[in-house]
VEXVODO-818373 format. One record per residue: x, y, z of N, C-alpha, C in turn; residue number from 1; residue in three letters. Coordinates in steps of 0.1 Angstrom, whole numbers, always signed. Atoms other than C-alpha are relative to their C-alpha. Example, Ala and Ser with C-alpha at 12.3 -4.5 7.8 and 13.67 -1.06 7.14 Angstrom:
2
{nu->+9	nv->-12	nw->+0	cau->+123	cav->-45	caw->+78	cu->+9	cv->+12	cw->+0	k->1	r->ALA}
{nu->-9	nv->-11	nw->+0	cau->+137	cav->-11	caw->+71	cu->-8	cv->+11	cw->+8	k->2	r->SER}
***
This chain:
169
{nu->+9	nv->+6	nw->-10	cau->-590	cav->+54	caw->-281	cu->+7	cv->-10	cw->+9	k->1	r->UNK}
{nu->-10	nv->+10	nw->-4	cau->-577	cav->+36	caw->-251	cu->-6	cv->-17	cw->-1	k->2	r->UNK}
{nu->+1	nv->+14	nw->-1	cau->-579	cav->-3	caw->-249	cu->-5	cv->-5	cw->+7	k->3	r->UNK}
{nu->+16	nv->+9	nw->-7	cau->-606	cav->-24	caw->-236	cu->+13	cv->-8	cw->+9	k->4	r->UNK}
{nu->-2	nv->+12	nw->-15	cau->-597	cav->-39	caw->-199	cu->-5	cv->-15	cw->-6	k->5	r->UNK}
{nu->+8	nv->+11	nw->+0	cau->-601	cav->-76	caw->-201	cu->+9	cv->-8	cw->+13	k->6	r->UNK}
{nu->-3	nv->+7	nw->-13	cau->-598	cav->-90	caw->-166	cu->-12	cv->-13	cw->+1	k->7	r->UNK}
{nu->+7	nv->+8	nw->-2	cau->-607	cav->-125	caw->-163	cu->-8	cv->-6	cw->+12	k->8	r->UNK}
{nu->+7	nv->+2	nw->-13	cau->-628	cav->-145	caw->-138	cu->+6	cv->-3	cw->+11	k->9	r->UNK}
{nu->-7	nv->+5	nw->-12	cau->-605	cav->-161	caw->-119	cu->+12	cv->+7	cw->+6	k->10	r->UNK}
{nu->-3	nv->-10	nw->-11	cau->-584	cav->-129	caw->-117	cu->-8	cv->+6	cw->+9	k->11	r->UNK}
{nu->+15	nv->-11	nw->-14	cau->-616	cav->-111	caw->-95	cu->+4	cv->-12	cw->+6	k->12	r->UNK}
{nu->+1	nv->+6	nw->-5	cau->-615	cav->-145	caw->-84	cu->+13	cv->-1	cw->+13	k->13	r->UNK}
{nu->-14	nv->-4	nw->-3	cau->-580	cav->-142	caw->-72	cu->+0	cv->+13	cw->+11	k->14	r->UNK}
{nu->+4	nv->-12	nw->-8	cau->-590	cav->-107	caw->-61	cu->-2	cv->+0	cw->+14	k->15	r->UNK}
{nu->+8	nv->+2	nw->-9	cau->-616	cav->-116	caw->-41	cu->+3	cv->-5	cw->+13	k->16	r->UNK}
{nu->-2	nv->+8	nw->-11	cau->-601	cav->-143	caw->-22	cu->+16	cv->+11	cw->+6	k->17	r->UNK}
{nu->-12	nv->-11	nw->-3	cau->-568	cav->-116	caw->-17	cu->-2	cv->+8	cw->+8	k->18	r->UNK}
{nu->-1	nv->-11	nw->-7	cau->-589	cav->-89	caw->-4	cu->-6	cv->-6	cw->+17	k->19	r->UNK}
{nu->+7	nv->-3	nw->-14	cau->-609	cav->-109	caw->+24	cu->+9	cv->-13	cw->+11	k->20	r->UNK}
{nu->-11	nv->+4	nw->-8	cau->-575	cav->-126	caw->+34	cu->+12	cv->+10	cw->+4	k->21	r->UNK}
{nu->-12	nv->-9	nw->+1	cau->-553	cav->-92	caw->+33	cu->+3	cv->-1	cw->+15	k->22	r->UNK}
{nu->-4	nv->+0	nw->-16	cau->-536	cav->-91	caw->+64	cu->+9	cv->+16	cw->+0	k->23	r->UNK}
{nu->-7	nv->-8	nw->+3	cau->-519	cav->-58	caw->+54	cu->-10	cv->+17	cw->-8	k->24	r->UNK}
{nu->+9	nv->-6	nw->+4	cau->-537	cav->-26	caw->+37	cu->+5	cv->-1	cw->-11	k->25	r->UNK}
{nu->-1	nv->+3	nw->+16	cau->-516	cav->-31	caw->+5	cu->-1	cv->-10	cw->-6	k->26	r->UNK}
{nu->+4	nv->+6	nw->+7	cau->-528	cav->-61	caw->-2	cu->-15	cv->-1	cw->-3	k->27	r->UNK}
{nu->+15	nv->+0	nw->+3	cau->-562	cav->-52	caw->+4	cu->-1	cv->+14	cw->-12	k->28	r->UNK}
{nu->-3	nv->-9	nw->+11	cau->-554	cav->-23	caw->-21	cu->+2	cv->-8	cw->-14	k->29	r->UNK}
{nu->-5	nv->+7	nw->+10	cau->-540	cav->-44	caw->-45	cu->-15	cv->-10	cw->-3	k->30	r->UNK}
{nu->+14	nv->+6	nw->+4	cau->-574	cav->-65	caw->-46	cu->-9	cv->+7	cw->-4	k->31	r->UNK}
{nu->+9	nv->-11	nw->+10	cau->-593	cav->-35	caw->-52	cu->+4	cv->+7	cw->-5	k->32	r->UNK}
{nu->+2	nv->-6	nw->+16	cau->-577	cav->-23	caw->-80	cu->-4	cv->-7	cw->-9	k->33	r->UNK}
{nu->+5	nv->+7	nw->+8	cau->-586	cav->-51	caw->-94	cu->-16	cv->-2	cw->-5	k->34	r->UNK}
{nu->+17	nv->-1	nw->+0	cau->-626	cav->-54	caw->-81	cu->-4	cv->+11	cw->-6	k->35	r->UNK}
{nu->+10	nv->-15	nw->+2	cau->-630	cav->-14	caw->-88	cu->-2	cv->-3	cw->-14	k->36	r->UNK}
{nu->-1	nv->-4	nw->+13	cau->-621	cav->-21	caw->-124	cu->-10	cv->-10	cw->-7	k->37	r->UNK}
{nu->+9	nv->+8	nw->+8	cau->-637	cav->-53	caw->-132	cu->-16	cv->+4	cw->+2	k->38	r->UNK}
{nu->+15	nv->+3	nw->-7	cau->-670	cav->-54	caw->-114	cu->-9	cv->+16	cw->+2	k->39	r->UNK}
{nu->+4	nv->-10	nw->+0	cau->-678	cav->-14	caw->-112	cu->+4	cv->+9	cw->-11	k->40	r->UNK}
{nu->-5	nv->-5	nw->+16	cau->-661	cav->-5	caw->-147	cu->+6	cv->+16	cw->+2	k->41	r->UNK}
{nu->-5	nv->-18	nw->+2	cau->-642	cav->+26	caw->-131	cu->+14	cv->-1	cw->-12	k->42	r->UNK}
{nu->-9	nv->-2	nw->+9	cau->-612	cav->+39	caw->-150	cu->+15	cv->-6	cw->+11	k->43	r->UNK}
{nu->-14	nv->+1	nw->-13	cau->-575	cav->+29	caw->-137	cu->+0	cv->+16	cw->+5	k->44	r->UNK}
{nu->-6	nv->-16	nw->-6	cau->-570	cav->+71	caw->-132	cu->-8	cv->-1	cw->+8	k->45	r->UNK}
{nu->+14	nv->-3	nw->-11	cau->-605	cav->+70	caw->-112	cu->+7	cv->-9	cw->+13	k->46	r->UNK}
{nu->-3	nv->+12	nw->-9	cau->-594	cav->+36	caw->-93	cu->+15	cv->+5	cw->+9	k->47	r->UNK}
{nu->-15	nv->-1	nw->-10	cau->-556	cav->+52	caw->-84	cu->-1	cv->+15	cw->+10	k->48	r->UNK}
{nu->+10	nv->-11	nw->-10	cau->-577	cav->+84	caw->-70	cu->-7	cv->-8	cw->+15	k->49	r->UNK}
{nu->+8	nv->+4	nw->-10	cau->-599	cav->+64	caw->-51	cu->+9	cv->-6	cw->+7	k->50	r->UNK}
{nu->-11	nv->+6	nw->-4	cau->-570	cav->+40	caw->-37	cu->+8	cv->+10	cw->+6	k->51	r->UNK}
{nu->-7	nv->-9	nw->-6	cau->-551	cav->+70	caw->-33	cu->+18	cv->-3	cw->-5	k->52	r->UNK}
{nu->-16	nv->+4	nw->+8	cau->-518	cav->+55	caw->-58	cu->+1	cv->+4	cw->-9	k->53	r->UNK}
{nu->-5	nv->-5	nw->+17	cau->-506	cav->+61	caw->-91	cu->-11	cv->-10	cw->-10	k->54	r->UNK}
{nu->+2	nv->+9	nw->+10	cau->-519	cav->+49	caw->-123	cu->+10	cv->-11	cw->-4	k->55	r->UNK}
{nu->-8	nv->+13	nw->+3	cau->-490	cav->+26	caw->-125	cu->-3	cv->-8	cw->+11	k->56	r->UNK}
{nu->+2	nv->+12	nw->-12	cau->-494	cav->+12	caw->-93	cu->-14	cv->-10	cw->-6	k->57	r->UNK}
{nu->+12	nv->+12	nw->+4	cau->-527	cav->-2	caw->-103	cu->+0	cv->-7	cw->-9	k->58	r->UNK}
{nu->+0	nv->+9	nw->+10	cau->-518	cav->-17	caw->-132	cu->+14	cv->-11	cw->+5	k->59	r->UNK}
{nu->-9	nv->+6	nw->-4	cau->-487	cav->-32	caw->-115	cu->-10	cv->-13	cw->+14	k->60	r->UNK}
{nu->+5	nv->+13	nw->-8	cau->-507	cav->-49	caw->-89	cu->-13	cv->-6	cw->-5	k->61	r->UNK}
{nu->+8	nv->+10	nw->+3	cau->-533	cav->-62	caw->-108	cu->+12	cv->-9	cw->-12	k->62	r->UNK}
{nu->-5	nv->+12	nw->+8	cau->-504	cav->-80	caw->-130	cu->+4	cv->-5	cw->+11	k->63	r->UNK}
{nu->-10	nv->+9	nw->-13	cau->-489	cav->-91	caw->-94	cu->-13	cv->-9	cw->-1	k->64	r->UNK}
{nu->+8	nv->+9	nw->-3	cau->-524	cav->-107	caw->-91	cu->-5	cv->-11	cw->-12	k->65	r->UNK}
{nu->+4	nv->+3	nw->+13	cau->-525	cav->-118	caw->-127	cu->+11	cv->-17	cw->-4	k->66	r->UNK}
{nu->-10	nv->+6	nw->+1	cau->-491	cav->-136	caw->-122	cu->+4	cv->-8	cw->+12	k->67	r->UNK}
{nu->+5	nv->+2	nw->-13	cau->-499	cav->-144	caw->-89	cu->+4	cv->-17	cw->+1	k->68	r->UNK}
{nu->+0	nv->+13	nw->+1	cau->-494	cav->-186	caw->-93	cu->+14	cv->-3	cw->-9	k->69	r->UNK}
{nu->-13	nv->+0	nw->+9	cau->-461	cav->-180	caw->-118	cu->+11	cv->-12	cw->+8	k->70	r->UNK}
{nu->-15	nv->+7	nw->-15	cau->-430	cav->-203	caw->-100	cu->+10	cv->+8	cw->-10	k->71	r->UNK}
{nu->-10	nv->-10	nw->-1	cau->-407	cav->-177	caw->-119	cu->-3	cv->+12	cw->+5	k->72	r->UNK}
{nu->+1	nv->-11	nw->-8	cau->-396	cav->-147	caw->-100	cu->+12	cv->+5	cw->-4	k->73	r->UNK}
{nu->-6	nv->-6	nw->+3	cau->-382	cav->-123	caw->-113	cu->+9	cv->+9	cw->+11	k->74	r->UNK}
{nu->-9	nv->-3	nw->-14	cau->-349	cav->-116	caw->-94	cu->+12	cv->+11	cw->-12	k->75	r->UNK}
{nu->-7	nv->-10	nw->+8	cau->-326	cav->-87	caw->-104	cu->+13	cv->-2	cw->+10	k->76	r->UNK}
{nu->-13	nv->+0	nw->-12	cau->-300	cav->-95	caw->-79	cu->+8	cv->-13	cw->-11	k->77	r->UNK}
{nu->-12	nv->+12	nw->+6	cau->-265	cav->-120	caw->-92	cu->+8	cv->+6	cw->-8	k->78	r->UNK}
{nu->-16	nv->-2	nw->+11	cau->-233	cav->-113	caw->-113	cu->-7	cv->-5	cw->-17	k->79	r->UNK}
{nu->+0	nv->+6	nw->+14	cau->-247	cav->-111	caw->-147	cu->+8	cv->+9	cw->-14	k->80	r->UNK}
{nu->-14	nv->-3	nw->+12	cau->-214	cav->-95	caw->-161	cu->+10	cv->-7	cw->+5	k->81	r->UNK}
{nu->-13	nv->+6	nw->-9	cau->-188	cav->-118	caw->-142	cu->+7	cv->-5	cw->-13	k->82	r->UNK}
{nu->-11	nv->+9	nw->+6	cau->-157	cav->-129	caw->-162	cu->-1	cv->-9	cw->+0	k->83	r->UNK}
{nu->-5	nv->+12	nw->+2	cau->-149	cav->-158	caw->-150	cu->-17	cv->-6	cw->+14	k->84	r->UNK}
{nu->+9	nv->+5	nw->-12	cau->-174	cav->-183	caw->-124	cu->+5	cv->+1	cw->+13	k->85	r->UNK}
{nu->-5	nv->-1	nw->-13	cau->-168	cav->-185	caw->-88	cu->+15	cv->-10	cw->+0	k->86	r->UNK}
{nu->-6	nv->+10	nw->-2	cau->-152	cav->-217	caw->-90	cu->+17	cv->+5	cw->-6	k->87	r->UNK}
{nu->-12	nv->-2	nw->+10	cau->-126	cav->-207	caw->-121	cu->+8	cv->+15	cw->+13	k->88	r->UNK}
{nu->-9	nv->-9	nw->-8	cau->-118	cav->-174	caw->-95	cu->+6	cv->-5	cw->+8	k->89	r->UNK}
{nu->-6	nv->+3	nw->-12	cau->-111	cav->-197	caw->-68	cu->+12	cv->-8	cw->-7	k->90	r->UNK}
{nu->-10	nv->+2	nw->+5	cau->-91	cav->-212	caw->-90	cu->+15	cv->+7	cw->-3	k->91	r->UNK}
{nu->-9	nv->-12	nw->+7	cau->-73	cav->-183	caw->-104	cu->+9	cv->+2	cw->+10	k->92	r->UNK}
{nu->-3	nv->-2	nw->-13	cau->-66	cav->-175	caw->-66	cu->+11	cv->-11	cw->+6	k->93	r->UNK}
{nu->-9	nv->+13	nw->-7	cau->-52	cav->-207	caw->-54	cu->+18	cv->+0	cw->-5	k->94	r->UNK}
{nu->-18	nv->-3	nw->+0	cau->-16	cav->-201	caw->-72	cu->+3	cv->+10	cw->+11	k->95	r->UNK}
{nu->-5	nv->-12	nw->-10	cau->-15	cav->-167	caw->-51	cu->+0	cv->-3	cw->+13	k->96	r->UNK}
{nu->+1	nv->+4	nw->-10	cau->-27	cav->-184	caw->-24	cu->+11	cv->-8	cw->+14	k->97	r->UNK}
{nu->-10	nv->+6	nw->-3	cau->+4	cav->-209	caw->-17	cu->+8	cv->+12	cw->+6	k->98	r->UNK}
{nu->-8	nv->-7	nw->-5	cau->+24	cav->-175	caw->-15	cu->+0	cv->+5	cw->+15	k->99	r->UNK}
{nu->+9	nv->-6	nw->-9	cau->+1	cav->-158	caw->+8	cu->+4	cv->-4	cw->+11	k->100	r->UNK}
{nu->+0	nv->+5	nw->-12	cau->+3	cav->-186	caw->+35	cu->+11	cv->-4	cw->+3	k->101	r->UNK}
{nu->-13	nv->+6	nw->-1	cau->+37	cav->-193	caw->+29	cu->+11	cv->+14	cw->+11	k->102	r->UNK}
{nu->-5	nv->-11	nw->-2	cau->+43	cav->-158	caw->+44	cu->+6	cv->+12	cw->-9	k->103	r->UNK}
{nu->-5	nv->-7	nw->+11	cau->+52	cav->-141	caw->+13	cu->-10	cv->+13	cw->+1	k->104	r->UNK}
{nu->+9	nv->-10	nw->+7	cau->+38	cav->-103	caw->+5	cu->-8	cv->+0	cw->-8	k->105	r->UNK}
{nu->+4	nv->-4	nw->+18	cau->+12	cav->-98	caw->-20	cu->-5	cv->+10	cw->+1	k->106	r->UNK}
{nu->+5	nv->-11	nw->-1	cau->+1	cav->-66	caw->-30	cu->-7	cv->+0	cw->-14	k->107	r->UNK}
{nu->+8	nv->+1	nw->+9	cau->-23	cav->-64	caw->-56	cu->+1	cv->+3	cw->-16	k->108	r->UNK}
{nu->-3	nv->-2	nw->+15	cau->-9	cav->-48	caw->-89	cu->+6	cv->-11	cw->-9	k->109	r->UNK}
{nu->-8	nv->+14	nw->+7	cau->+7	cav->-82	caw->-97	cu->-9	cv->-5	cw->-3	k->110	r->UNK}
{nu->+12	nv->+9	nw->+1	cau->-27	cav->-103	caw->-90	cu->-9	cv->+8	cw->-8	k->111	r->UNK}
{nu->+6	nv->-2	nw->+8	cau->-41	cav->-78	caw->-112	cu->+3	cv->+0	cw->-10	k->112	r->UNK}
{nu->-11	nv->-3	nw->+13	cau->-16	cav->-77	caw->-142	cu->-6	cv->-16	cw->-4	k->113	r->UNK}
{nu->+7	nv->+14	nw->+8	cau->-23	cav->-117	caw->-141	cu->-14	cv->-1	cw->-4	k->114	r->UNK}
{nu->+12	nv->+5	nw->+3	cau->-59	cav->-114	caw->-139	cu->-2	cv->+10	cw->-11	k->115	r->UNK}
{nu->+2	nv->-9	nw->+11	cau->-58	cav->-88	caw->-170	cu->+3	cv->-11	cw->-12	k->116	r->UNK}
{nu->-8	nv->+7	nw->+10	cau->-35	cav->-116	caw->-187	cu->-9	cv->-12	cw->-3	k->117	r->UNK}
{nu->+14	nv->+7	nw->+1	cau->-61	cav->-141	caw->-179	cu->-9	cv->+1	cw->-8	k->118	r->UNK}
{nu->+9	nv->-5	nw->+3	cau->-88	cav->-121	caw->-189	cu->+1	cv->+3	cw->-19	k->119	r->UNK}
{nu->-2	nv->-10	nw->+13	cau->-70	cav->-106	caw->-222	cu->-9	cv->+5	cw->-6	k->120	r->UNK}
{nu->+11	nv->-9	nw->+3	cau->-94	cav->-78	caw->-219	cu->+10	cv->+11	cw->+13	k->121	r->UNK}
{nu->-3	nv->-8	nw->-15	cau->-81	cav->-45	caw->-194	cu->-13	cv->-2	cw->+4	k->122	r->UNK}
{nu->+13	nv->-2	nw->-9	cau->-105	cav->-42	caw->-166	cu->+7	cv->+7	cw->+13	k->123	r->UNK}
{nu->-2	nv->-8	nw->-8	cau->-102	cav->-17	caw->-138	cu->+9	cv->-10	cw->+12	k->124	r->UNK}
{nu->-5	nv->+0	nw->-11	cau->-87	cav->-20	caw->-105	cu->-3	cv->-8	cw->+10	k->125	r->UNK}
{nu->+14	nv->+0	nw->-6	cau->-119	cav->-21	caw->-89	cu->-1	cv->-15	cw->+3	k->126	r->UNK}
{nu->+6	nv->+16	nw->+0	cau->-126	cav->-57	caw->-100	cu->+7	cv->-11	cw->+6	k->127	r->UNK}
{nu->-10	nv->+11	nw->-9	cau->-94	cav->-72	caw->-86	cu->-5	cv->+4	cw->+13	k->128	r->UNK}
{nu->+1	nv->-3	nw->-16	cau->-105	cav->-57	caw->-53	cu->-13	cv->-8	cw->+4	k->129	r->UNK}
{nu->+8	nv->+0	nw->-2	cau->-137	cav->-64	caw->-55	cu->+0	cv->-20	cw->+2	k->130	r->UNK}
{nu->+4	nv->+11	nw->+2	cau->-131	cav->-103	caw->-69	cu->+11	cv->-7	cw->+18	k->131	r->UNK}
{nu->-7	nv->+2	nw->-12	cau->-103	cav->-106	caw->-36	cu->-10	cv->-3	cw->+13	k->132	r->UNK}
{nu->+10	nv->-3	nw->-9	cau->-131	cav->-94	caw->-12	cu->-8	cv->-9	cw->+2	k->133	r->UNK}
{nu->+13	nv->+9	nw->-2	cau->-155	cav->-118	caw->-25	cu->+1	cv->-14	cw->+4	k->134	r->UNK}
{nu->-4	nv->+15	nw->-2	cau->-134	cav->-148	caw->-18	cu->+4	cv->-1	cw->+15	k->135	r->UNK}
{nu->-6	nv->+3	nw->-13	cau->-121	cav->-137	caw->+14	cu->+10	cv->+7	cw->+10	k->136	r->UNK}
{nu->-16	nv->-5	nw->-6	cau->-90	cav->-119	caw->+16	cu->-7	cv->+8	cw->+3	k->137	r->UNK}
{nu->-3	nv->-13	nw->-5	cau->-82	cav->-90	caw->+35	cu->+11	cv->+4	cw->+2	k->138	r->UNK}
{nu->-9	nv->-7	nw->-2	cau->-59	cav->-65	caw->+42	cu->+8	cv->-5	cw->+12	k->139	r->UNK}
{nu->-4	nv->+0	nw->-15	cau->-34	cav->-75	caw->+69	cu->+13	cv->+8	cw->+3	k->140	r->UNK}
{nu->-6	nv->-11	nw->-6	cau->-17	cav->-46	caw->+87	cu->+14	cv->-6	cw->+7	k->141	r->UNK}
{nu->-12	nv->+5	nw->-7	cau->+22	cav->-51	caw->+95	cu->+2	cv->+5	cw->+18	k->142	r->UNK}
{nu->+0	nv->-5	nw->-14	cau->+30	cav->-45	caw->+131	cu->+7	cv->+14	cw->+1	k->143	r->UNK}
{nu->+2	nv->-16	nw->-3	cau->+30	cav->-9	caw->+142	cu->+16	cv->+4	cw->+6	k->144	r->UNK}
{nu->-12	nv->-3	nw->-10	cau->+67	cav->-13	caw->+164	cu->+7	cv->-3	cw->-9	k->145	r->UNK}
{nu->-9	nv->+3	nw->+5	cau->+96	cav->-12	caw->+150	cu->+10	cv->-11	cw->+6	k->146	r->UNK}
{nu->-7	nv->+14	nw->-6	cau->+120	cav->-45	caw->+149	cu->+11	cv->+6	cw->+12	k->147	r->UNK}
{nu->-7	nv->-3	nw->-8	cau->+145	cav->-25	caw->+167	cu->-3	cv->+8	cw->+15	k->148	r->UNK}
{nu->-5	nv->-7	nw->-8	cau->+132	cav->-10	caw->+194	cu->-2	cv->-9	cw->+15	k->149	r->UNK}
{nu->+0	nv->+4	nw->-13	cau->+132	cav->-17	caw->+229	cu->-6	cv->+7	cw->+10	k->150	r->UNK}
{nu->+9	nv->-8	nw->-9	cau->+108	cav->-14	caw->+256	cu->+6	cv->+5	cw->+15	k->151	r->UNK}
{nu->-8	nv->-7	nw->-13	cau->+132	cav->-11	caw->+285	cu->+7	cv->+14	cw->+2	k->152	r->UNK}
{nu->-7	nv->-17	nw->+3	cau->+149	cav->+22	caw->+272	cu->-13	cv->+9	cw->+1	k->153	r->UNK}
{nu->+8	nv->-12	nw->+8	cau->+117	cav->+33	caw->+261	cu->-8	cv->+6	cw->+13	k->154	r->UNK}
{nu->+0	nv->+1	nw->-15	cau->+104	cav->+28	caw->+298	cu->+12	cv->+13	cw->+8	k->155	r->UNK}
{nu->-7	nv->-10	nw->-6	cau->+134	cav->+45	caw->+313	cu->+0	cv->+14	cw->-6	k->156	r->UNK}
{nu->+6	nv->-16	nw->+7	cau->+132	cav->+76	caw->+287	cu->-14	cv->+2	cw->+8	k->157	r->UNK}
{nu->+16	nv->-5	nw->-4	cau->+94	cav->+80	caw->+300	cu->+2	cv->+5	cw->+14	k->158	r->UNK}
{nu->-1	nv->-7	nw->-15	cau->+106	cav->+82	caw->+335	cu->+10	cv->+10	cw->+2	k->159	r->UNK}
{nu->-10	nv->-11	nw->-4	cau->+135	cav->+103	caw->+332	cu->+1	cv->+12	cw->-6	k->160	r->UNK}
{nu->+3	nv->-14	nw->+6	cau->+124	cav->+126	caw->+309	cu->-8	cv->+13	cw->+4	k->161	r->UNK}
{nu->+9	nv->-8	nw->-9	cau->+106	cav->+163	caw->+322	cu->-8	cv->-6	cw->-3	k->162	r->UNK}
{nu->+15	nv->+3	nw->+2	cau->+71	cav->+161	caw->+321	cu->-6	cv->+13	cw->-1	k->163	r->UNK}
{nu->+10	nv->-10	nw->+8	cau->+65	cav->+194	caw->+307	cu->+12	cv->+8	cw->-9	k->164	r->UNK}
{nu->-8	nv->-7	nw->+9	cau->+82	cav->+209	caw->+277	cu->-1	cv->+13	cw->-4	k->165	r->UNK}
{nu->+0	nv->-13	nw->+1	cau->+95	cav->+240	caw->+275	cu->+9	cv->+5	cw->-13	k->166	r->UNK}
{nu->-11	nv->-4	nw->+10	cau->+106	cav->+259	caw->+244	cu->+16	cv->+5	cw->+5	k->167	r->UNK}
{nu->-19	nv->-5	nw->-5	cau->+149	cav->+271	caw->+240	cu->-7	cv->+15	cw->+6	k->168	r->UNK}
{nu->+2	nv->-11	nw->+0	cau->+148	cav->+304	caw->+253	cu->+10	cv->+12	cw->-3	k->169	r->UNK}
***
């Protein structure tokens, strides 16, 4: 047998004041899933027919109106596997840092070996890239020209060379 609804007053009440403030049609939806059930005793399957939603929906927004005054809010967003805190990374970082600006290379397999040694746990690749990213760095591209060449030759080649190439024959 299923389970007796008990929707109290001051949820309808809640309702009420919800549906004849909606400014939207899902929130006037959302107040009458709540009115159809209390005040006309339909079924949620009847009420997500008539609404035109699921059975879950209706029971989801009569707890949004249920919970409606809550000051927690359930948030699914944040780092809740992180190693280390932000602070302790920026820490971690700051020896590598000195090199960095000093003009030194870094290339990542090193800042990850330490942060494994740090960590004394392995952890992917991934996570050094990812904890680099999140502080700041980036990639910076060497220059494209070689130290040796020269733009005045390369100039005169351009002009004295044909201008259409033909295979040996």
């Amino acid at each position: 047998m299923a389970r007796q609804v008990s929707i109290s007053n001051e949820e309808i009440q809640r309702a009420k004041q919800l549906r004849n403030q909606a400014a939207s049609i899902a929130d006037y939806r959302k107040a009458l899933s709540v009115i159809l059930i209390a005040e006309f005793g339909v079924t949620a399957d009847h009420a997500a027919d008539i609404l035109g939603t699921s059975r879950r929906t209706v029971f989801r927004d009569r707890g949004n109106i249920r919970n409606q005054d809550d000051t927690t809010k359930n948030s699914w967003g944040g780092r809740r596997n992180c190693s280390m805190t932000f602070e302790e990374e920026r820490e971690f970082l700051a020896q590598w840092e000195a090199k960095a600006t000093s003009g030194g290379v870094l290339t990542v397999p090193p800042i990850h070996a330490a942060l494994v040694e740090r960590l004394g746990r392995v952890t992917p690749m991934s996570t050094t890239y990812r904890l680099l990213a999140r502080h700041g760095w980036r990639k910076v591209q060497p220059d494209t020209k070689h130290p040796k060449s020269d733009p005045v030759l390369q100039d005169q080649f351009k002009k004295n060379s044909q201008k259409q190439w033909l295979p040996p024959a």
